[in-house]
C-alpha positions in Angstrom: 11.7 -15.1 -13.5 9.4 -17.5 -11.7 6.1 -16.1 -10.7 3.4 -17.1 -7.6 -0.3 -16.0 -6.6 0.1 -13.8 -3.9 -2.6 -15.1 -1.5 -5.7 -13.8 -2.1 -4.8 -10.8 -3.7 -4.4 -13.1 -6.8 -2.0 -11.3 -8.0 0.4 -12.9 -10.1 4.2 -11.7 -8.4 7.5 -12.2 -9.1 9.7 -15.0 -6.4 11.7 -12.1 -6.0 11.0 -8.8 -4.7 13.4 -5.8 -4.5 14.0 -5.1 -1.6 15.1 -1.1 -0.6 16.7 -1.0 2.4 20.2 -0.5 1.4 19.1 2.1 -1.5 19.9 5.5 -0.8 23.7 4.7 0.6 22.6 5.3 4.9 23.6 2.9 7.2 24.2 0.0 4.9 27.3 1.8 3.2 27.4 3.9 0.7 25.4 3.7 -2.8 25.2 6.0 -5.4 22.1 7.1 -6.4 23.1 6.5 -9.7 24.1 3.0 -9.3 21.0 2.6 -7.3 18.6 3.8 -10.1 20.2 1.3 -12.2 19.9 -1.6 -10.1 15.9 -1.0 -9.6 15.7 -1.7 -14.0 18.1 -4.0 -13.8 15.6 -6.0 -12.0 12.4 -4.6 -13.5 14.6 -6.0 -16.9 15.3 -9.4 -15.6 11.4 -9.1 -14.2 10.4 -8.4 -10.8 7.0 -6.8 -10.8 7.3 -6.4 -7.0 9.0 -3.7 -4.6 9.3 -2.7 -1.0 9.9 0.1 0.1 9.8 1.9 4.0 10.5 6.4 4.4 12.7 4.7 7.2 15.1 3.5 4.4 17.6 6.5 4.7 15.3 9.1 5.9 13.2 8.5 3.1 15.9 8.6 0.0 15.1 5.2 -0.7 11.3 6.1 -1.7 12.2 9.0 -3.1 14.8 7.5 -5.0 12.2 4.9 -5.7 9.9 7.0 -6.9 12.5 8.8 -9.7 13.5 5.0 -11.3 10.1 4.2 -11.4 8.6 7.1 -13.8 7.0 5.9 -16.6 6.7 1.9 -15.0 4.5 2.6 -11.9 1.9 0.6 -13.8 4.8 -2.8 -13.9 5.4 -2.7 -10.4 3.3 -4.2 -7.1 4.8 -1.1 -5.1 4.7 -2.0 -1.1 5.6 0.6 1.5 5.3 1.0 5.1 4.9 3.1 8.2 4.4 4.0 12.2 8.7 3.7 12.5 10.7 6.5 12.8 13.6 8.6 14.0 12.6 11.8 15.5 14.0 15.2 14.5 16.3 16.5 17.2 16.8 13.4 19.2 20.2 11.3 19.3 19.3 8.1 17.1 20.5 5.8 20.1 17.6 6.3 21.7 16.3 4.6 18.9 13.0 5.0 16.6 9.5 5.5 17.5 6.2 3.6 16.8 3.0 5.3 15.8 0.2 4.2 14.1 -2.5 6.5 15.1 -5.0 7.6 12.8 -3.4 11.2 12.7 0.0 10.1 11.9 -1.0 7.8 9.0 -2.9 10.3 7.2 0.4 12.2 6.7 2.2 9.8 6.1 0.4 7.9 3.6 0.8 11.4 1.8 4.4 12.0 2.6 5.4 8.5 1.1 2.8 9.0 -2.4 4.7 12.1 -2.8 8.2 10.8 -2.5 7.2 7.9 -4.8 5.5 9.9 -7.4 2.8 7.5 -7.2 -1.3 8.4 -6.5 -1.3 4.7 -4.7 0.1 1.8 -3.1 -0.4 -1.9 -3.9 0.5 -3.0 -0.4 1.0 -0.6 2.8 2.1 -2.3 6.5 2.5 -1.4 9.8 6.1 -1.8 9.9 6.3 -2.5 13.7 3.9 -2.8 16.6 2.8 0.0 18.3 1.6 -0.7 21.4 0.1 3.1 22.3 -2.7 2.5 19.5 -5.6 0.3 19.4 -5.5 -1.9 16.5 -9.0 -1.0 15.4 -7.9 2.4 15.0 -5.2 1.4 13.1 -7.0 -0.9 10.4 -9.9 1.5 10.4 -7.8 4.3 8.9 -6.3 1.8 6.4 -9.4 0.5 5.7 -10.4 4.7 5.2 -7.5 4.7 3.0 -8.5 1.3 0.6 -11.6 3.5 0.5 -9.8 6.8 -0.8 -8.1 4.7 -3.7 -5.0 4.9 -2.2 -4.1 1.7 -0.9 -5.1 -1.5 -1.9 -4.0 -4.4 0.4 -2.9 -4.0 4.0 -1.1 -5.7 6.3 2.1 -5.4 8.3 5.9 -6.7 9.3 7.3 -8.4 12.8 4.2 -8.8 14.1 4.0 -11.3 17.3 1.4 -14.2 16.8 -1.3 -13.2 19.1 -1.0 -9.1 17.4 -1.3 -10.8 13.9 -4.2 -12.9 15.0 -6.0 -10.3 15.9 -5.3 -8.0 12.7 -7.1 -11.2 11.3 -10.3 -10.9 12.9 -10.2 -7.3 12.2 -9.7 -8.4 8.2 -6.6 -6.4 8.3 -4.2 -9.1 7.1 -3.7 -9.3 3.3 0.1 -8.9 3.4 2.6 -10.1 6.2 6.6 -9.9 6.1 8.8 -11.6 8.4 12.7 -12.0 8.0 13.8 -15.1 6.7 17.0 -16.8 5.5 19.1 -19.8 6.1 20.4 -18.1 9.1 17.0 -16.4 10.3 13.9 -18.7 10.6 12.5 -17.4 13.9 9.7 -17.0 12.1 8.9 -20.3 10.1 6.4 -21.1 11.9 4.5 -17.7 11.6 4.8 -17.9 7.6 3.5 -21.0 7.5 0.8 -20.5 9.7 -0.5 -16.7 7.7 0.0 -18.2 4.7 -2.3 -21.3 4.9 -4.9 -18.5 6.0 -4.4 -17.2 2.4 -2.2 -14.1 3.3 0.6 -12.8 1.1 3.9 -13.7 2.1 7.3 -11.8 1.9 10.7 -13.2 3.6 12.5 -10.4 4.0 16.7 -10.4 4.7 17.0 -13.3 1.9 20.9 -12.9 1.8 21.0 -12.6 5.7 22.2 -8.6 5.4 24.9 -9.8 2.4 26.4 -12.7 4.6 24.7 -15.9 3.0 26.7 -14.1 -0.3 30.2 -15.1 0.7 31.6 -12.4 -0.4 32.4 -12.0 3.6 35.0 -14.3 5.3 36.4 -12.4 8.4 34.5 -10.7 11.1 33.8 -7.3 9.5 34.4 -4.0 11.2 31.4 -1.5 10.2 30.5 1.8 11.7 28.7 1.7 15.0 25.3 3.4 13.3 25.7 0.8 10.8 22.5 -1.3 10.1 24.5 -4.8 9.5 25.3 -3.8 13.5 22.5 -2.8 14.9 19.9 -4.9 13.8 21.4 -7.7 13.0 23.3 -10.3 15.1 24.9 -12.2 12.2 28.5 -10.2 12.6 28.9 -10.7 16.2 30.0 -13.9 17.8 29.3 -16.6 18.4 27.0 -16.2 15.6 29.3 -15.4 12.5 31.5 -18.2 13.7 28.8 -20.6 13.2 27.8 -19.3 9.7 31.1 -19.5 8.2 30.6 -23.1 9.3 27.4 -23.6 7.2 29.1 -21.5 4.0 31.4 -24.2 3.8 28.3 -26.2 2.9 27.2 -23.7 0.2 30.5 -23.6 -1.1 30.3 -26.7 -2.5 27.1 -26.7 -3.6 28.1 -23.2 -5.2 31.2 -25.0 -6.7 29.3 -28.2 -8.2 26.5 -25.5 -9.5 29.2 -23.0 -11.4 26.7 -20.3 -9.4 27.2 -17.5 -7.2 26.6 -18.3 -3.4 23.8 -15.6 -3.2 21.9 -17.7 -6.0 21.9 -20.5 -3.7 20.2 -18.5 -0.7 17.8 -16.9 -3.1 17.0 -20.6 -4.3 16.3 -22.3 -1.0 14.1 -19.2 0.6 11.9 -19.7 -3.1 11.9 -23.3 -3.1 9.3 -23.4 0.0 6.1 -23.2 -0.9 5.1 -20.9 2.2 7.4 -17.9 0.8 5.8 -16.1 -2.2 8.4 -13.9 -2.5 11.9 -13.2 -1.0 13.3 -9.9 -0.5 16.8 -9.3 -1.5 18.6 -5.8 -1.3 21.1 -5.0 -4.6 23.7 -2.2 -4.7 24.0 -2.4 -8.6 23.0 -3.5 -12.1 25.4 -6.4 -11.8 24.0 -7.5 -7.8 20.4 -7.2 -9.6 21.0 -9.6 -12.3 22.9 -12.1 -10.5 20.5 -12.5 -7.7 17.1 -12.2 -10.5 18.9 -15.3 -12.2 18.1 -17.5 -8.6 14.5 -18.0 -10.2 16.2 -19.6 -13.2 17.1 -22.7 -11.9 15.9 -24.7 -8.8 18.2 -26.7 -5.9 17.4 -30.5 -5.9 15.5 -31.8 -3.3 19.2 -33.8 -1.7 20.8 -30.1 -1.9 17.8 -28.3 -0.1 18.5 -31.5 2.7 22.2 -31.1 2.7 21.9 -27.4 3.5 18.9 -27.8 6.0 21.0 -30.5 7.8 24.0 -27.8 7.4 22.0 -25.6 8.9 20.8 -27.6 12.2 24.6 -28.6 13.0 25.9 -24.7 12.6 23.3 -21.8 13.5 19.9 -24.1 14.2 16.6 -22.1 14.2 
């Protein structure tokens, strides 16, 4: 495993970060929790020291889930959560989730999320998306009343718009920010680059583009309408998919001249630039974990990383 400074945390982190999102078998297909628990050491083993984690994750399996693996390693582990996105009870989930970060709601769920974790404290804790009913201030005040508590240490948040995260800066609220990015995602380039010359911890989440920059996936898929790969993402829809299978053709042959496992190859390219300090990628199982941990073990040359980027402008672009 391959380590960086995470902004001006100083914190030494692993390249790769676990990401939870398919844990907990909702909306993503199903996992055992079994299998799950076993993927999370299976990457602790092959050593990540960093995890995120959301109680949107399958209603809050995930964390709790989480929480059981990591008994006895809380100490090992850079733990990152997040909040103010929901589904509420009683209401058809096609209406779709609510944002809150109010002072009131963060206060129980700061303590809703320790307790699913088994933990006294988070390393990291972000507004997961805007909301745009609350005042910032009040927002990275309570955080702030939280770091104070002991029970958060960094703040910061996920898919925040530039002028939003600009001013989460001038309220010294921006330790941590997490954007997707992928081969087939980099809406967001610029905005990584850009926080992370300010000295703020990076994390690219979606590494393996929802399990599509694997390969293990070759003809449109057909998954269940409440499905995450379908709802959130546009990557199995055309014209979109069309275009990627396009690009794997590219990392097929870089795969093939490697002797590696397409996922590696994403992994590799997201860690290669220097404006990433750490890539999420979601695992279903001991074997997923280790294959993906062994990215850090090996680096693309610099006429790969500009075959795929020139792979990538003549299929999906930015």
């Amino acid at each position: 495993m391959r380590y960086k400074k995470f902004g001006k945390t100083g914190e030494d982190l692993s390249v790769i970060c676990l990401g939870t999102w398919t844990l907990g078998g909702k909306n993503f297909g199903a996992v055992a929790e079994k299998d799950a628990i076993q993927a999370i050491d299976a990457m602790i083993d092959s050593g990540v020291n960093f995890i995120d984690t959301a109680p949107i994750y399958a209603d809050g399996d995930s964390e709790r889930i989480l929480g059981k693996a990591l008994k006895g390693k809380r100490d090992k582990i850079f733990l990152v959560s997040k909040f103010g996105s929901y589904f509420p009870e009683n209401r058809p989930r096609e209406l779709g989730t609510v944002r809150d970060s109010s002072r009131g709601y963060i206060l129980k769920a700061i303590d809703e999320t320790l307790s699913r974790l088994n933990t006294d404290y988070l390393d990291g804790y972000l507004i997961h998306w805007p909301d745009p009913k609350t005042p910032l201030e009040e927002t990275v005040g309570t955080l702030k009343e939280l770091q104070k508590a002991g029970k958060v240490r960094y703040i910061g948040m996920s898919n925040f718009d530039e002028p939003l995260a600009d001013k989460l800066v001038e309220l010294d609220g921006l330790d941590i920010a997490q954007y997707p990015y992928s081969m087939v995602n980099r809406t967001r380039e610029d905005l990584l680059k850009k926080y992370h010359a300010k000295g703020v911890g990076t994390m690219g989440y979606a590494s393996l583009g929802a399990g599509i920059l694997t390969g293990t996936i070759r003809t449109l898929p057909n998954y269940a309408k409440d499905d995450m790969r379908n709802v959130f993402y546009d990557y199995f829809r055309e014209p979109k998919f069309s275009k990627i299978m396009e690009l794997l053709k590219t990392l097929d042959e870089i795969a093939e001249e490697r002797n590696v496992p397409m996922a590696q190859i994403a992994v590799n390219w997201s860690i290669q630039k220097d404006y990433i300090d750490t890539a999420l990628t979601g695992v279903r199982d001991a074997r997923e974990a280790v294959e993906n941990c062994a990215a850090a073990s090996w680096e693309l040359a610099a006429e790969e990383i500009a075959k795929i980027d020139d792979a990538i402008e003549n299929t999906i672009g930015k």
